[in-house]
PDB file of N, CA, C and O in Angstrom:
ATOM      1  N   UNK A   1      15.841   2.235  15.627  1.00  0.00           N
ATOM      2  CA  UNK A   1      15.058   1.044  15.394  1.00  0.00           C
ATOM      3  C   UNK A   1      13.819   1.444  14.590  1.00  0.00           C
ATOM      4  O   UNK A   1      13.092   2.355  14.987  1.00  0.00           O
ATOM      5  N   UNK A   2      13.545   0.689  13.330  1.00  0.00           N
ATOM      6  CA  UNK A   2      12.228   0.803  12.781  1.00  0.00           C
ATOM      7  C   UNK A   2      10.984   0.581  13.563  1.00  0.00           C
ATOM      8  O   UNK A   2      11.002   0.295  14.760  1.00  0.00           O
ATOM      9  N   UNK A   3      10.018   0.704  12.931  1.00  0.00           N
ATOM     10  CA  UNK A   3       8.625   0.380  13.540  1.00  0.00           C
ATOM     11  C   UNK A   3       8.507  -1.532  12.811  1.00  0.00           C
ATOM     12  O   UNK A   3       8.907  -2.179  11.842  1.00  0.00           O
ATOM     13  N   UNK A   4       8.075  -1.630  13.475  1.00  0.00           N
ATOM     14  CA  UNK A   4       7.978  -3.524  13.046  1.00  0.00           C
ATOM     15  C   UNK A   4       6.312  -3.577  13.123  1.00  0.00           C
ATOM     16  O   UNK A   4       5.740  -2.515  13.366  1.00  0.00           O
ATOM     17  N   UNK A   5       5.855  -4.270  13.007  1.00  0.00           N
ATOM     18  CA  UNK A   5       4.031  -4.638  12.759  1.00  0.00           C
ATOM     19  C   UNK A   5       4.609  -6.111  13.177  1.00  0.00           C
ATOM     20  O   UNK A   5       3.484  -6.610  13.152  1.00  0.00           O
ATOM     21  N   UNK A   6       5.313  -7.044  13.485  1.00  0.00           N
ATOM     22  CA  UNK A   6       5.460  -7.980  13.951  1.00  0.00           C
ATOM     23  C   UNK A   6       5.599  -8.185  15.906  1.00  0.00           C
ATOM     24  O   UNK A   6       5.188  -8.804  16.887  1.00  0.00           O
ATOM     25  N   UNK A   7       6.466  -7.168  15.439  1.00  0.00           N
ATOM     26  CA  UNK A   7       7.019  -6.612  17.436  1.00  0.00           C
ATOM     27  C   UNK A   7       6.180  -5.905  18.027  1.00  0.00           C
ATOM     28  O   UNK A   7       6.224  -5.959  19.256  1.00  0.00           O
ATOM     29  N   UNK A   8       5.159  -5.026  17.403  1.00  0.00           N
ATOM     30  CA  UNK A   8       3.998  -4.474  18.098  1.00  0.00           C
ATOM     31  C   UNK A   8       3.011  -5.442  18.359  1.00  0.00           C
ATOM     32  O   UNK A   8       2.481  -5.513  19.468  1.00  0.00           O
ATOM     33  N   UNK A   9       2.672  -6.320  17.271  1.00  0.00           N
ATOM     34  CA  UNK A   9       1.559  -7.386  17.534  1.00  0.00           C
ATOM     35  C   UNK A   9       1.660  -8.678  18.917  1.00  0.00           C
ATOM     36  O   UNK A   9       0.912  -9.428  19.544  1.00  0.00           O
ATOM     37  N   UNK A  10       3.199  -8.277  18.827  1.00  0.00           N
ATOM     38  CA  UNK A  10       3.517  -9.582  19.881  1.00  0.00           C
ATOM     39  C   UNK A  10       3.344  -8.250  21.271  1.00  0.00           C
ATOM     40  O   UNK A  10       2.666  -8.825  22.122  1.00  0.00           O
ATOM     41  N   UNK A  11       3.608  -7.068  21.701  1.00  0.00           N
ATOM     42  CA  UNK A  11       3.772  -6.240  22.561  1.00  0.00           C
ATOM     43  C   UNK A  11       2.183  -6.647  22.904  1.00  0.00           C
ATOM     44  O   UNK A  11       1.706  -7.237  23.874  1.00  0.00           O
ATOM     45  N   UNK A  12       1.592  -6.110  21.754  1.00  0.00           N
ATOM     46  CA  UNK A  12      -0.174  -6.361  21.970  1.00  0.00           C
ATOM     47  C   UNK A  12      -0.596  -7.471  22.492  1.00  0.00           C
ATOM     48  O   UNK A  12      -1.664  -7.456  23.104  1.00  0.00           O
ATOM     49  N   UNK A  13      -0.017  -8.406  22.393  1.00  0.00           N
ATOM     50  CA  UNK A  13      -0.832  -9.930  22.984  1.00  0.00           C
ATOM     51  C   UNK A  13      -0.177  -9.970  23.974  1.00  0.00           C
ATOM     52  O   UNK A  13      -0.517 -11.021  24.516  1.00  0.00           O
ATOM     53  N   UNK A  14       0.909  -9.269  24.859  1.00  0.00           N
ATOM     54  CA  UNK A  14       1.110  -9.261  25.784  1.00  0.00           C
ATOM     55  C   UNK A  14       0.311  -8.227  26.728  1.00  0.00           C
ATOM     56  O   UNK A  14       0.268  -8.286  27.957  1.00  0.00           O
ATOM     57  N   UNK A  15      -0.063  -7.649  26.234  1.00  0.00           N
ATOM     58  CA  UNK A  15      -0.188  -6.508  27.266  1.00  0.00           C
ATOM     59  C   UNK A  15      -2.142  -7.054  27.096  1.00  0.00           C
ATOM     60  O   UNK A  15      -2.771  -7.097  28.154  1.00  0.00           O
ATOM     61  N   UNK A  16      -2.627  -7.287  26.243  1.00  0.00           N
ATOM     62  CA  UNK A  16      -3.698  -7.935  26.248  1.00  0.00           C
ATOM     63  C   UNK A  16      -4.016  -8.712  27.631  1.00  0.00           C
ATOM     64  O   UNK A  16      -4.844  -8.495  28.516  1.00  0.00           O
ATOM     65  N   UNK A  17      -3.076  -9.653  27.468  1.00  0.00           N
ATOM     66  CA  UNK A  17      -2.786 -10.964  28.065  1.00  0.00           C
ATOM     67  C   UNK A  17      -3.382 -10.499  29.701  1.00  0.00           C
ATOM     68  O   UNK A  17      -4.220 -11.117  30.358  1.00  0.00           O
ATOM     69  N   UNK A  18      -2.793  -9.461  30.022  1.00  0.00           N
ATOM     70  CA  UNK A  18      -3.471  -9.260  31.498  1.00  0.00           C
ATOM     71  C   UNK A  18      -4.992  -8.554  31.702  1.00  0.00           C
ATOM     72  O   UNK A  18      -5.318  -7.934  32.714  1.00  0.00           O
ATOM     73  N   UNK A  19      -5.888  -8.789  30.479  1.00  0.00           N
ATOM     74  CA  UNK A  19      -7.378  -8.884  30.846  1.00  0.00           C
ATOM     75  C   UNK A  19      -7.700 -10.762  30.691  1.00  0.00           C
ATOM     76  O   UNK A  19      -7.193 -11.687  30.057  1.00  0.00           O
ATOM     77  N   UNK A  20      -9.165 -10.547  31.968  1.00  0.00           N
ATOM     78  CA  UNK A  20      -9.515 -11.727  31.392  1.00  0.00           C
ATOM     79  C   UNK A  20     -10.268 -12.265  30.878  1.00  0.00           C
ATOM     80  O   UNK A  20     -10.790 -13.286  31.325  1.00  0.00           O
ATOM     81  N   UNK A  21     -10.569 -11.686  29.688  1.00  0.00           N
ATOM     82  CA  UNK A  21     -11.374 -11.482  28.577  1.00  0.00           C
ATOM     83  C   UNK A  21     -10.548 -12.203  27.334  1.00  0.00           C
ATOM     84  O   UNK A  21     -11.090 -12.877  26.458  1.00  0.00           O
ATOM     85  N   UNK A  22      -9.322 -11.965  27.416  1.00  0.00           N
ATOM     86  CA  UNK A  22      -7.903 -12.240  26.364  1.00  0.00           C
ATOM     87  C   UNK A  22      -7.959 -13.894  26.386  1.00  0.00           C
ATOM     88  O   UNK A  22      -7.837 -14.597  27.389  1.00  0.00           O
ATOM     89  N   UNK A  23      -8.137 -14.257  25.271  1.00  0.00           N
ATOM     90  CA  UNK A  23      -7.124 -15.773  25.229  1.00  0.00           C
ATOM     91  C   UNK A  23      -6.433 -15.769  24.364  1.00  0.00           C
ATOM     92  O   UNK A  23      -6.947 -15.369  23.320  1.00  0.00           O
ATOM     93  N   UNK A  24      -5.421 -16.055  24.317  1.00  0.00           N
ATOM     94  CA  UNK A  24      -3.934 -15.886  23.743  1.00  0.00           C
ATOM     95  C   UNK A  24      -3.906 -17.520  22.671  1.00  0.00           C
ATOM     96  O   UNK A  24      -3.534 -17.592  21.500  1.00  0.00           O
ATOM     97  N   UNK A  25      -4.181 -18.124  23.134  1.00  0.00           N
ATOM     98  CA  UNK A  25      -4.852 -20.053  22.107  1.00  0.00           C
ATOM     99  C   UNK A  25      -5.459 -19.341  21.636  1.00  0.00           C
ATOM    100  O   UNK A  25      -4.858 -19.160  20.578  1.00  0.00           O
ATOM    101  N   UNK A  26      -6.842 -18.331  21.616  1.00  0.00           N
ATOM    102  CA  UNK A  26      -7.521 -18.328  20.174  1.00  0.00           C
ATOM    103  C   UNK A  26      -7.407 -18.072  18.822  1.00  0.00           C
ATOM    104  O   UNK A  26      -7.523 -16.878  18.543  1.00  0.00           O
ATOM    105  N   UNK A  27      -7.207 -18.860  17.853  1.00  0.00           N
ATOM    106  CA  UNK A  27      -7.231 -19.028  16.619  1.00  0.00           C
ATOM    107  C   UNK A  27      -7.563 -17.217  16.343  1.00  0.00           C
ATOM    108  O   UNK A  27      -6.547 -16.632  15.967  1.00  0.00           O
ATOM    109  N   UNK A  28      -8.515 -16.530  16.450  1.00  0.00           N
ATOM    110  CA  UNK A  28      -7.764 -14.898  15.986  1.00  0.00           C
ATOM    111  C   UNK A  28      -7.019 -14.354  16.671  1.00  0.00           C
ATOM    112  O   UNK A  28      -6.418 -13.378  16.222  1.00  0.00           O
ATOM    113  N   UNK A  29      -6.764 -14.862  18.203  1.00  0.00           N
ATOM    114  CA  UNK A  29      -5.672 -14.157  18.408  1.00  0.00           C
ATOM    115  C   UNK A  29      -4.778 -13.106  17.849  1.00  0.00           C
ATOM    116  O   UNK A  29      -4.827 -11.879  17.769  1.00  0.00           O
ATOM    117  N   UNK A  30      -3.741 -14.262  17.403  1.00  0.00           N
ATOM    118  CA  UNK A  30      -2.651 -13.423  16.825  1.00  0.00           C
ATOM    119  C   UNK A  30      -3.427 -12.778  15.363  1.00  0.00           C
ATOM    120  O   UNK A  30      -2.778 -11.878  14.832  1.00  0.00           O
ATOM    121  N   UNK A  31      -4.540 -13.098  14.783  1.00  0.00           N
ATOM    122  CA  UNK A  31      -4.957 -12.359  13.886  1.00  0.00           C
ATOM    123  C   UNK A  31      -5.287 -10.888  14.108  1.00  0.00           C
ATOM    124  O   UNK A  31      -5.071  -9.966  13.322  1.00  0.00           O
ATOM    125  N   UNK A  32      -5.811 -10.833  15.231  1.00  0.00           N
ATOM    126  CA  UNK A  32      -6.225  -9.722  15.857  1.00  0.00           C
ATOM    127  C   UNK A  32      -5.337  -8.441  15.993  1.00  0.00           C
ATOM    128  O   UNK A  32      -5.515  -7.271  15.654  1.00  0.00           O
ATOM    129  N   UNK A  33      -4.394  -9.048  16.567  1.00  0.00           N
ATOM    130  CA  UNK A  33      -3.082  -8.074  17.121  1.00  0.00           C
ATOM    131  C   UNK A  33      -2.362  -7.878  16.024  1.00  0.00           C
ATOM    132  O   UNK A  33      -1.790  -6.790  15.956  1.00  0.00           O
ATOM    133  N   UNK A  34      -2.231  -8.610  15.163  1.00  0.00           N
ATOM    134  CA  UNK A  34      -1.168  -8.646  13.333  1.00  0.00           C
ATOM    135  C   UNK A  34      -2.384  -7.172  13.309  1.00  0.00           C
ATOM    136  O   UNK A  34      -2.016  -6.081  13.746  1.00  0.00           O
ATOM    137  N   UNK A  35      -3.711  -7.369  12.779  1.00  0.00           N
ATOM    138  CA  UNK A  35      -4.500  -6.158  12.381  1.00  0.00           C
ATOM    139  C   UNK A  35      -4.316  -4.703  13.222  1.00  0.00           C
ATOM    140  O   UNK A  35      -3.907  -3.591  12.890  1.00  0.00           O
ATOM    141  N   UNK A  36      -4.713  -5.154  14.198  1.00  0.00           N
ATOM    142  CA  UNK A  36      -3.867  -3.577  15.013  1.00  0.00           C
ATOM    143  C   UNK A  36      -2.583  -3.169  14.880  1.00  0.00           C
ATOM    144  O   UNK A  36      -2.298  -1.972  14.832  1.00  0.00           O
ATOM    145  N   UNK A  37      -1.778  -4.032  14.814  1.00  0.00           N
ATOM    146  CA  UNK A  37      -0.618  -3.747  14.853  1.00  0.00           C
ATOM    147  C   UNK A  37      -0.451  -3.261  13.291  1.00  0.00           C
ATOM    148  O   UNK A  37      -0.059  -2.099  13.398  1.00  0.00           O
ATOM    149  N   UNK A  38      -0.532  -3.507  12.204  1.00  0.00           N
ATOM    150  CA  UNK A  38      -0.181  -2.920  11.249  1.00  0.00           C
ATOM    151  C   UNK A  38      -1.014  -2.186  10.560  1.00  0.00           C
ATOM    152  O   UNK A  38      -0.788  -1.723   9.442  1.00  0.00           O
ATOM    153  N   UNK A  39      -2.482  -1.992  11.507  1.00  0.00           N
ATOM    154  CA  UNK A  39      -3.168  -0.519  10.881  1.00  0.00           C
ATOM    155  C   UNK A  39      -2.029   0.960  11.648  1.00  0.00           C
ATOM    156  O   UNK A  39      -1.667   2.025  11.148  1.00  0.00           O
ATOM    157  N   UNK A  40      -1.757   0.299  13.100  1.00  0.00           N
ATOM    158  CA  UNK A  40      -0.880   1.269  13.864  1.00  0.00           C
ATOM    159  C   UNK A  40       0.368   1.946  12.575  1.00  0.00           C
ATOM    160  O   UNK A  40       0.342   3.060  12.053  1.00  0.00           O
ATOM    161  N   UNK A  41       1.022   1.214  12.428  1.00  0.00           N
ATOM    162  CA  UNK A  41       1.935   1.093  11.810  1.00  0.00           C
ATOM    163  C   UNK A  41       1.769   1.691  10.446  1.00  0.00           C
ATOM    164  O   UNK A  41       2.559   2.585  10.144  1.00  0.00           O
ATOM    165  N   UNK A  42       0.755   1.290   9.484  1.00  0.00           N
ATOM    166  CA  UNK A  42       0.230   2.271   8.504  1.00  0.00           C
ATOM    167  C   UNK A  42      -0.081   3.729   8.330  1.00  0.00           C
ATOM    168  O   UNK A  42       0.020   4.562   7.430  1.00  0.00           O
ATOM    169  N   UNK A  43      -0.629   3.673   9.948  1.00  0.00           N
ATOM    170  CA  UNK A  43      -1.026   5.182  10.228  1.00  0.00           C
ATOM    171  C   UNK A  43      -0.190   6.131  10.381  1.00  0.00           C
ATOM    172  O   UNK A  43      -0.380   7.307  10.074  1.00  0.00           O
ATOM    173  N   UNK A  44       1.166   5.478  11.057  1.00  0.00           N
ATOM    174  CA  UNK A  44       2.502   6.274  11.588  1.00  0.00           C
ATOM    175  C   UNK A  44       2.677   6.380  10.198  1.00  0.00           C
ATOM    176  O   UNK A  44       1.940   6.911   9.367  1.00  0.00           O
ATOM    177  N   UNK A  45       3.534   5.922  10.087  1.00  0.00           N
ATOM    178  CA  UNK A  45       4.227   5.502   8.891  1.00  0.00           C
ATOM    179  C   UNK A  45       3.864   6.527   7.460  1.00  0.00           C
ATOM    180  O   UNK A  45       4.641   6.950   6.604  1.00  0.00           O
ATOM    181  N   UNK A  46       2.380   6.716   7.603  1.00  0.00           N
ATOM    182  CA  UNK A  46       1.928   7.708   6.227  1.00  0.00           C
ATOM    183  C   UNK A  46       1.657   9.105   6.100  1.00  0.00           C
ATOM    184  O   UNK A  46       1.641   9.918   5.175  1.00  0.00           O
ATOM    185  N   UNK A  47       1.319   9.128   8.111  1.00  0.00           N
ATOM    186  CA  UNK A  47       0.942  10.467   8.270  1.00  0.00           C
ATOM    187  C   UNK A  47       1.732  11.020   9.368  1.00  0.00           C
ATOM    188  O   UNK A  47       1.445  12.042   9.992  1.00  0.00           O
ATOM    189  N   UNK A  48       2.732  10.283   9.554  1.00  0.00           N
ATOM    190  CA  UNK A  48       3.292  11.384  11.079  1.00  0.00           C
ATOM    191  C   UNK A  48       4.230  12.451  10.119  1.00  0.00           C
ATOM    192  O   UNK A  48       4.562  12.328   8.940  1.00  0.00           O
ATOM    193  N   UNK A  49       4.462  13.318  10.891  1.00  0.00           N
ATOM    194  CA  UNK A  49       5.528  14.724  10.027  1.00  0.00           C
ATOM    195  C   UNK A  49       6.573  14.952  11.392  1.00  0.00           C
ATOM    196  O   UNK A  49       6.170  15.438  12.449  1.00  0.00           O
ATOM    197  N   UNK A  50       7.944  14.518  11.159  1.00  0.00           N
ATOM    198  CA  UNK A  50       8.777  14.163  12.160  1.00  0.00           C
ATOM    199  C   UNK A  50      10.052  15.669  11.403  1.00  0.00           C
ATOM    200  O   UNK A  50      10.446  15.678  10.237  1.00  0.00           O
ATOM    201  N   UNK A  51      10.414  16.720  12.455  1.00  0.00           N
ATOM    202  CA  UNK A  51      11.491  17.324  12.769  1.00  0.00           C
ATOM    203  C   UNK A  51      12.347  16.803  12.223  1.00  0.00           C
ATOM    204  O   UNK A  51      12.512  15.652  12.628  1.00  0.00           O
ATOM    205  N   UNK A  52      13.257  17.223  11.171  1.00  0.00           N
ATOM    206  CA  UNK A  52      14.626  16.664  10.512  1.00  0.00           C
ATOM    207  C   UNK A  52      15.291  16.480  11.831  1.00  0.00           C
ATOM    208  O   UNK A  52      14.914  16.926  12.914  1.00  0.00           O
ATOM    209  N   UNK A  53      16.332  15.760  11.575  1.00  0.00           N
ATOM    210  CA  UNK A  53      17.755  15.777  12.765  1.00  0.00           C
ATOM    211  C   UNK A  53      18.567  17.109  12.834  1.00  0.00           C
ATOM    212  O   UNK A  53      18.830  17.901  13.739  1.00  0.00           O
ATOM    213  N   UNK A  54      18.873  17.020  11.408  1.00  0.00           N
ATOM    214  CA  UNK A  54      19.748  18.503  11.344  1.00  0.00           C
ATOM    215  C   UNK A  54      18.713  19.611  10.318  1.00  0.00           C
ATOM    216  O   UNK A  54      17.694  19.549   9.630  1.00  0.00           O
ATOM    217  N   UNK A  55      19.583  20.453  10.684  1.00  0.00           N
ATOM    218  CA  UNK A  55      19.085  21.851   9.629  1.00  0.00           C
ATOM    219  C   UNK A  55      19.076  21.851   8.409  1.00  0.00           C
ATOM    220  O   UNK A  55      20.142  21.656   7.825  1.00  0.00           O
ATOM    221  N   UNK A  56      17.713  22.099   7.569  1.00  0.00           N
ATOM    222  CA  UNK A  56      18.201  21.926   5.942  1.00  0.00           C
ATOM    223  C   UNK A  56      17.769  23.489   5.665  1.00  0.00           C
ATOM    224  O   UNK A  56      16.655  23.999   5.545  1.00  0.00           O
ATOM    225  N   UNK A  57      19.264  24.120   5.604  1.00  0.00           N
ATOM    226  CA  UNK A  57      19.127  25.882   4.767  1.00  0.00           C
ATOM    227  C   UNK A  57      19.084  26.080   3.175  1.00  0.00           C
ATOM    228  O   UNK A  57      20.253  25.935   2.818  1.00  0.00           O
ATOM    229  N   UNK A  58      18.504  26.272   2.353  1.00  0.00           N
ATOM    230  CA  UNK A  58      18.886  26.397   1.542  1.00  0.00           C
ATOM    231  C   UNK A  58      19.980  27.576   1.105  1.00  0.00           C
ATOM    232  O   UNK A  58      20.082  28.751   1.459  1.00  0.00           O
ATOM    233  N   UNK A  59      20.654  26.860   0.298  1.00  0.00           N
ATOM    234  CA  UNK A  59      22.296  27.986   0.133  1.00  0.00           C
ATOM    235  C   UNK A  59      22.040  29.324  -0.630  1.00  0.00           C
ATOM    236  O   UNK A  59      23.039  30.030  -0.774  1.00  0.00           O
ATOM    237  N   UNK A  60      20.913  29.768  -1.121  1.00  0.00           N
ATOM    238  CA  UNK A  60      20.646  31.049  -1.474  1.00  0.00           C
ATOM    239  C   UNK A  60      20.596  31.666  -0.122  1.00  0.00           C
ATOM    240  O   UNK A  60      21.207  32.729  -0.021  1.00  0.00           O
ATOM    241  N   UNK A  61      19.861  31.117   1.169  1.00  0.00           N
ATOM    242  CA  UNK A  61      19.143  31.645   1.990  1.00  0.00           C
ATOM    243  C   UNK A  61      18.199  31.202   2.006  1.00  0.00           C
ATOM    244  O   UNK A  61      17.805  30.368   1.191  1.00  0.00           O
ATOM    245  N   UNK A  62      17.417  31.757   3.187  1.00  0.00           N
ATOM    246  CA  UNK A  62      15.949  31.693   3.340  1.00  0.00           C
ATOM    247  C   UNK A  62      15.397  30.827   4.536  1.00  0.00           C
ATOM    248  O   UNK A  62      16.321  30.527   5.291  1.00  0.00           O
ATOM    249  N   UNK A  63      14.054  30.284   4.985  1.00  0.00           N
ATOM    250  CA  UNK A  63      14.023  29.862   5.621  1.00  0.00           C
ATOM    251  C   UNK A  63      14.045  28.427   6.028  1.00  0.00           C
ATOM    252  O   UNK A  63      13.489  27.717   5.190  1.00  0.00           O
ATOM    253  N   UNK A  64      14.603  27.669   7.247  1.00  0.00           N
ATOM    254  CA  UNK A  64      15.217  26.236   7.025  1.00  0.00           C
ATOM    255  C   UNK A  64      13.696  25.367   6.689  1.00  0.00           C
ATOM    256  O   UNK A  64      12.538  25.767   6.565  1.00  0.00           O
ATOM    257  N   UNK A  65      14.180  24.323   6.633  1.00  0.00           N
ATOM    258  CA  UNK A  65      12.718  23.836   5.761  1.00  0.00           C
ATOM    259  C   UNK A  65      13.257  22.229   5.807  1.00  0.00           C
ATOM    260  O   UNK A  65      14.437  22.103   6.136  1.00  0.00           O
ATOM    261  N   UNK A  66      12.468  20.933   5.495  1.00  0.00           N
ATOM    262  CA  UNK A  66      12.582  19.928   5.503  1.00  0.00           C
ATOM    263  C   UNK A  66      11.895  19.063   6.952  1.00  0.00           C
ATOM    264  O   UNK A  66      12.008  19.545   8.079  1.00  0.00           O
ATOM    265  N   UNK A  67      11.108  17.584   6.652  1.00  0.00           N
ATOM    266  CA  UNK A  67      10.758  17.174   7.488  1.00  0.00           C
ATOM    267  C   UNK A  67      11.573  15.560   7.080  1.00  0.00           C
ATOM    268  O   UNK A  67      12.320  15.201   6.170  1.00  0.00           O
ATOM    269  N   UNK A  68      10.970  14.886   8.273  1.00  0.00           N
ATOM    270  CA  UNK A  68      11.997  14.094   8.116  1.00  0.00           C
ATOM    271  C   UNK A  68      10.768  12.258   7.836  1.00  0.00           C
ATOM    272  O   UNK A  68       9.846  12.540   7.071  1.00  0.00           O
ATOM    273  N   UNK A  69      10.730  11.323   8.120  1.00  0.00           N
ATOM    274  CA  UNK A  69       9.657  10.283   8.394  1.00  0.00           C
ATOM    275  C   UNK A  69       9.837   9.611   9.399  1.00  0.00           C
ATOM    276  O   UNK A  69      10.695   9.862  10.245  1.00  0.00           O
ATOM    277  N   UNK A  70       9.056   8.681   9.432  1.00  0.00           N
ATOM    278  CA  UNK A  70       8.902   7.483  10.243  1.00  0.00           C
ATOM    279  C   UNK A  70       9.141   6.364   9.593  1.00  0.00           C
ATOM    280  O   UNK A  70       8.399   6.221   8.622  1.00  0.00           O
ATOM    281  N   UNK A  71      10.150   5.237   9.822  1.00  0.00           N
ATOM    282  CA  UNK A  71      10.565   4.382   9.080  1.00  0.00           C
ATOM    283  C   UNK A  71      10.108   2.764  10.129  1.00  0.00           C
ATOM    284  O   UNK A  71      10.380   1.647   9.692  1.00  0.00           O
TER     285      UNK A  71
END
């Protein structure tokens, strides 16, 4: 499964939801959580450095090498 900035923002106004500080009607609301949610998502997304699945050798030899992303 990808990373979504839609499905995190809605995770966020849920998990918000149980302070009671949160109102979920306010007009930034969902502005709020869209912004977290897709600075989150920017951040993964540009800077994480993720372990390939498999081994990349190069066929001369040498040492394995390759990273993989965050999608």
């Amino acid at each position: 499964m990808s990373l979504s900035a839609s499905r995190l923002a809605s995770a966020i106004r849920t998990a918000f939801s149980a302070y009671a500080w949160w109102d979920d009607s306010a007009p930034m609301a969902a502005e709020m959580a869209n912004a977290i949610a897709q600075a989150v998502v920017t951040e993964i997304t540009g800077h994480a450095v993720v372990n390939p699945l498999g081994l990349i050798a190069p066929n001369g030899g040498g040492p394995v090498t390759g990273t993989g992303s965050v999608q």
